[in-house]
C-alpha positions as CSV (number, residue, x, y, z in Angstrom):
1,X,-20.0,-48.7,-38.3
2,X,-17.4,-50.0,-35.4
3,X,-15.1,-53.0,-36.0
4,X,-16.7,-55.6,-34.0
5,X,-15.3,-55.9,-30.7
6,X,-14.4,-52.2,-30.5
7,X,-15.8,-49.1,-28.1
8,X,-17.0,-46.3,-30.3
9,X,-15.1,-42.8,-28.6
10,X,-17.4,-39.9,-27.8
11,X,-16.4,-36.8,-29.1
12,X,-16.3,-35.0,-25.2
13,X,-13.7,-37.9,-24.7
14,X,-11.2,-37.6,-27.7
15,X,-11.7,-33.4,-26.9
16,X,-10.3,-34.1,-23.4
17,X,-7.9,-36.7,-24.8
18,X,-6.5,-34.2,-27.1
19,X,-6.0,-31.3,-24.2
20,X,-4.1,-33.5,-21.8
21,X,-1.7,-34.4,-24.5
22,X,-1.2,-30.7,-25.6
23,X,-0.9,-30.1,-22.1
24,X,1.6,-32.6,-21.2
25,X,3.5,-31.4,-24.4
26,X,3.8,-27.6,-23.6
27,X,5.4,-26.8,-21.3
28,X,4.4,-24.7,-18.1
29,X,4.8,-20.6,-17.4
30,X,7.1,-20.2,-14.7
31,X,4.9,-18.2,-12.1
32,X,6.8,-14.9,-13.0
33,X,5.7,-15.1,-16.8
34,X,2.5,-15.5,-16.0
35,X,2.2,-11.8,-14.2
36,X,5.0,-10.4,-16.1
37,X,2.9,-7.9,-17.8
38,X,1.3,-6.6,-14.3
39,X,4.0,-4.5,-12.7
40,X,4.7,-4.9,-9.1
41,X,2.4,-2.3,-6.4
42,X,4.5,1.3,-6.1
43,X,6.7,0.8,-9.9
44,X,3.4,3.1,-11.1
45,X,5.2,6.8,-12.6
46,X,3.5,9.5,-13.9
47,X,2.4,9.1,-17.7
48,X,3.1,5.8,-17.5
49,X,-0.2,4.7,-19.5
50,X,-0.4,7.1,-22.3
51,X,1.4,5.6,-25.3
52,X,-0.2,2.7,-24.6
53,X,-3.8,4.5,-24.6
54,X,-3.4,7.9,-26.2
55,X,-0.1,6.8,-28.7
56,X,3.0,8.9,-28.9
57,X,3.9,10.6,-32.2
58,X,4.7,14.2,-33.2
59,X,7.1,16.7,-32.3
60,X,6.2,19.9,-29.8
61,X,6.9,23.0,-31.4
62,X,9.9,24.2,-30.1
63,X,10.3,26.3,-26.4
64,X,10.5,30.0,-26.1
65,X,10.5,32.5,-23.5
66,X,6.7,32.5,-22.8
67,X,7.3,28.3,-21.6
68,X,9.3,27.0,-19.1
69,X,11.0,23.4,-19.0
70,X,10.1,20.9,-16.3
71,X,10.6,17.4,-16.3
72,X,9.4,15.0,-13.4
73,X,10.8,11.8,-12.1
74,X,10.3,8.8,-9.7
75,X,12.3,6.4,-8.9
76,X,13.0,4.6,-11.8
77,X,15.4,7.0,-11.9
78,X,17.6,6.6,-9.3
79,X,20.1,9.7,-8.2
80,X,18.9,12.4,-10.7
81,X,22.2,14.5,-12.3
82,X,20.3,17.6,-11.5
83,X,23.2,19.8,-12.4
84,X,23.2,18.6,-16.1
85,X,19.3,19.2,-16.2
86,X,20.1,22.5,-14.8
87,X,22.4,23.6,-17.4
88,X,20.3,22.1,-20.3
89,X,17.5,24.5,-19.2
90,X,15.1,22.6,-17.2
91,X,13.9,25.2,-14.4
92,X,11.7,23.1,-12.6
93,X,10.7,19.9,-11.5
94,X,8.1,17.6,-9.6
95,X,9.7,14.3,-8.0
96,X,7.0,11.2,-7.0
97,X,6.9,11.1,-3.2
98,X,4.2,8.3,-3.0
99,X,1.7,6.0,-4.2
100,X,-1.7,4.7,-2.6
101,X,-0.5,3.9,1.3
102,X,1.9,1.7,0.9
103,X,4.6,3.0,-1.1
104,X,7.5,5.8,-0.8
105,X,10.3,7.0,-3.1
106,X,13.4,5.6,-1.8
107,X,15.5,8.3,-4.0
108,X,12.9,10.9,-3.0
109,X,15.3,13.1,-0.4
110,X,18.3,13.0,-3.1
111,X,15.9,13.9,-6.0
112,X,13.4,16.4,-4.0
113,X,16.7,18.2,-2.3
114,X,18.9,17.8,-5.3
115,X,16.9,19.8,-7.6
116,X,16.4,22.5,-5.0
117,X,20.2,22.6,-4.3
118,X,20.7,23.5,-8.2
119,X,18.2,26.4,-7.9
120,X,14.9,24.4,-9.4
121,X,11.8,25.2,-8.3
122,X,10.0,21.8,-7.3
123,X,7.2,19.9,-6.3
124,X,6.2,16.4,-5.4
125,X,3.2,13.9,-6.6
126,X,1.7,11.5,-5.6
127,X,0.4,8.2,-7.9
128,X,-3.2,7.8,-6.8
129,X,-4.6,4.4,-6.7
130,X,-8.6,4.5,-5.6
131,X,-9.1,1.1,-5.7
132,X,-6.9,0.9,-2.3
133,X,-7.8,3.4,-0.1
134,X,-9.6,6.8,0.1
135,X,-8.7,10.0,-1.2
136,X,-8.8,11.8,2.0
137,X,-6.9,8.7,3.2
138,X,-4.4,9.0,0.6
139,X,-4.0,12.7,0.7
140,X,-3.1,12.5,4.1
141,X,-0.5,10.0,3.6
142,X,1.1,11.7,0.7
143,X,1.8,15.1,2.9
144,X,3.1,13.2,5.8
145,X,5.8,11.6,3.4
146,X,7.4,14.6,1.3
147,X,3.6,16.4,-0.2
148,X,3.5,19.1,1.8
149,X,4.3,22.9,1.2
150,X,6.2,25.7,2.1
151,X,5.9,29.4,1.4
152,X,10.1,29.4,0.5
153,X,9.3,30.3,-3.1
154,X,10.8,27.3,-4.3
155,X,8.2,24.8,-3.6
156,X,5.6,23.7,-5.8
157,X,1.7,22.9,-4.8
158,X,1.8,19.5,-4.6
159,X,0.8,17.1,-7.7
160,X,-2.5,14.4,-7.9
161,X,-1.4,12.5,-10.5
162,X,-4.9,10.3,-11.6
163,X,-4.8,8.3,-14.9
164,X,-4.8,4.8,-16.0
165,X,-4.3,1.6,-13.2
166,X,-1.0,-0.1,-14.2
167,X,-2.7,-3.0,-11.8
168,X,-5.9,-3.2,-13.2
169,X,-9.1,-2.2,-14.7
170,X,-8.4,1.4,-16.1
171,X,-11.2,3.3,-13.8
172,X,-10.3,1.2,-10.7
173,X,-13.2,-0.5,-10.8
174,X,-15.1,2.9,-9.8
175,X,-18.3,4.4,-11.5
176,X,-17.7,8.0,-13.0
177,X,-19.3,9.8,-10.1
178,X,-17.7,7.3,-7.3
179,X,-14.6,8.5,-8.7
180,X,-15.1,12.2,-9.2
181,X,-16.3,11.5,-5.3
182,X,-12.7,10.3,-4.3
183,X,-10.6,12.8,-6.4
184,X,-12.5,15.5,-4.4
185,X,-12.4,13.6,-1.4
186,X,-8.1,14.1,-1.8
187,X,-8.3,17.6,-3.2
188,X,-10.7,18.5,-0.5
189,X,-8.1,17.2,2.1
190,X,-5.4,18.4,0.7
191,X,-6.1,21.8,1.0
192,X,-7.2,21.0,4.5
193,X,-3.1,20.1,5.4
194,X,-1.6,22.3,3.5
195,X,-3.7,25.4,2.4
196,X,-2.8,24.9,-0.7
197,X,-5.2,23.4,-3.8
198,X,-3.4,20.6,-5.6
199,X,-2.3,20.2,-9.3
200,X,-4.2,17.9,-10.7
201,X,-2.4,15.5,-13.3
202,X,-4.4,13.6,-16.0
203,X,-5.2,12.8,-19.6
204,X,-8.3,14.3,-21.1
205,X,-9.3,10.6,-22.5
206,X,-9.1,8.8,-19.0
207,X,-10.7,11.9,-17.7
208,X,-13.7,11.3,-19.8
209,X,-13.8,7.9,-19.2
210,X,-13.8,7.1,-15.9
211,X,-15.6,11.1,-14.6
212,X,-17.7,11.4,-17.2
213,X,-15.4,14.8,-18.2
214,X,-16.9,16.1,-14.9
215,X,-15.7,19.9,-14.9
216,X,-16.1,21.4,-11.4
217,X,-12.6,21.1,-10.3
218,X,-11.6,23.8,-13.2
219,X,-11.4,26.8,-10.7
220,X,-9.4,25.7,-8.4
221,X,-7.4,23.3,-9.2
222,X,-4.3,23.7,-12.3
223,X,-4.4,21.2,-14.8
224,X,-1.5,19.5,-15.6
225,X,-1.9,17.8,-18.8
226,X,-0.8,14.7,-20.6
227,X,-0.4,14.3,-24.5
228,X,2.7,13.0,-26.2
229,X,2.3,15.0,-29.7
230,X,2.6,18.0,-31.2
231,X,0.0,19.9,-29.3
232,X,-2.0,19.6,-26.3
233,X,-5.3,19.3,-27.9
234,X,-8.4,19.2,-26.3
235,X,-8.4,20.0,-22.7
236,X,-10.9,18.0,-19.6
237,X,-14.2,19.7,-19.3
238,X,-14.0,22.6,-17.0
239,X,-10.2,24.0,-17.7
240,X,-9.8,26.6,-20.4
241,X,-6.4,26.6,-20.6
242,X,-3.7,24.4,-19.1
243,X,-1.0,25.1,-16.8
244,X,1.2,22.3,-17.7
245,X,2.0,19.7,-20.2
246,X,3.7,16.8,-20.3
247,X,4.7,16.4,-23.7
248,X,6.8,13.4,-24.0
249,X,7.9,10.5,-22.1
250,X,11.9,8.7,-22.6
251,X,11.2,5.8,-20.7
252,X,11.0,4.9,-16.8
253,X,15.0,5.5,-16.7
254,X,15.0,8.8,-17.6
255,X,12.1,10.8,-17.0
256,X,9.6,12.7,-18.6
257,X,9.5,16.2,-20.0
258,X,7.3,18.6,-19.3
259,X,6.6,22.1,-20.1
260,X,4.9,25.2,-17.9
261,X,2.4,27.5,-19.8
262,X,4.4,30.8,-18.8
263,X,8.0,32.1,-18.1
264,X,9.6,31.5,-15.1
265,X,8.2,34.2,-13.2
266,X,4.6,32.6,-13.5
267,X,6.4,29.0,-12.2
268,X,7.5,31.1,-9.4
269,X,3.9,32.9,-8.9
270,X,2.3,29.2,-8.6
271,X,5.0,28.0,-5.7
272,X,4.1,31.2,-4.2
273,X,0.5,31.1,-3.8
């Protein structure tokens, strides 16, 4: 029973009472804390979601003659001691050169040119974002900035690399068929520039989650897979073997390591054609 004279408080009104004071007593995110953990449009690199969505433990059974070592870069990089790669036994290489429409690897001539000068055989990829523009759209803009190829011997079909959004909803806000729709719609166009079917770059669980584990791009396309462990495991519907791996990641400052399923006379059989 109130004290006579006083105003019995509703509950909505000490509630709101109480949030204001919390309010006023924390104090605000700066603007940059509060998008902190979404990276800024063309930072994406290739593997950059799987630890966070497939994990990264195990160790890949060592090298040998039947695989070849590759690692790829962007440019978290910066100028890329290709000499030092060279020597440790890395024999190839794939170099970002784009990502949706909007962006282009300002180390991209030193690191595309720098590996070829040491005697690698390279390639370039290009970050796909479908939630921006489409594939054909994309595909042409990634061979007029450093994707297209040459019949030199020393140039790699270029890469579609096509795994989680660093920006956003994982499957870019696309249905598994709308994207299966826009992957072809770049591989399709692709081909069209440079006669020449694209690598195709992914982990086999975004694959099945955002295409269903669609499996008609198997015959033409190589698969370039994604797994940081001990072995490559399952493979996306369709391929029945892969023709590279990614196998570990050591951060966006140093690149990522890869490894070709074959000696160095297969690498050089895919850059021919």
């Amino acid at each position: 029973m109130p004290v006579h004279g006083s105003v019995p408080l509703r509950p909505s009104l000490v509630a709101a009472t109480a949030a204001a004071l919390l309010a006023a007593l924390s104090p605000a995110l700066p603007a940059s804390a509060q998008t902190e953990s979404i990276p800024a449009r063309g930072s994406a690199y290739m593997g950059m979601g799987v630890p966070a969505h497939d994990g990264e433990s195990g160790t890949p059974v060592p090298g040998d003659a039947t695989r070849t070592e590759g690692v790829d870069v962007s440019g978290h990089q910066g100028n890329v001691a290709w000499s030092t790669l060279w020597n440790s036994g890395v024999k190839w290489a794939y170099v970002k050169a784009t990502e949706g429409t909007y962006y282009r690897n300002t180390y991209f001539a030193q690191q595309y040119n720098g590996s070829y000068n040491v005697g690698m055989i390279r390639g370039s990829y290009h970050f796909a974002t479908p939630d921006t523009t489409s594939g054909a759209t994309q595909a042409n803009y990634f061979v007029d900035h450093g994707g297209g190829w040459s019949g030199d011997g020393k140039t790699l079909p270029g890469a579609l690399d096509i795994e989680w959004n660093p920006y956003g909803a994982a499957c870019y806000g696309k249905s598994q068929s709308g994207m299966v729709s826009w992957i072809r719609s770049f591989l399709n166009q692709y081909r069209s520039r440079t006669g020449r079917d694209a690598v195709v770059y992914t982990a086999t669980s975004w694959w099945k989650q955002c295409t269903g584990n669609y499996g008609g791009f198997a015959t033409a396309n190589p698969l370039w897979i994604a797994r940081y462990s001990s072995s490559v495991g399952e493979l996306p519907a369709g391929w029945s073997y892969y023709t590279m791996w990614q196998y570990t990641s050591s951060g966006p400052t140093v690149g990522d390591h890869d490894r070709f399923n074959g000696a160095l006379d297969r690498v050089r059989a895919l850059a021919d054609g």
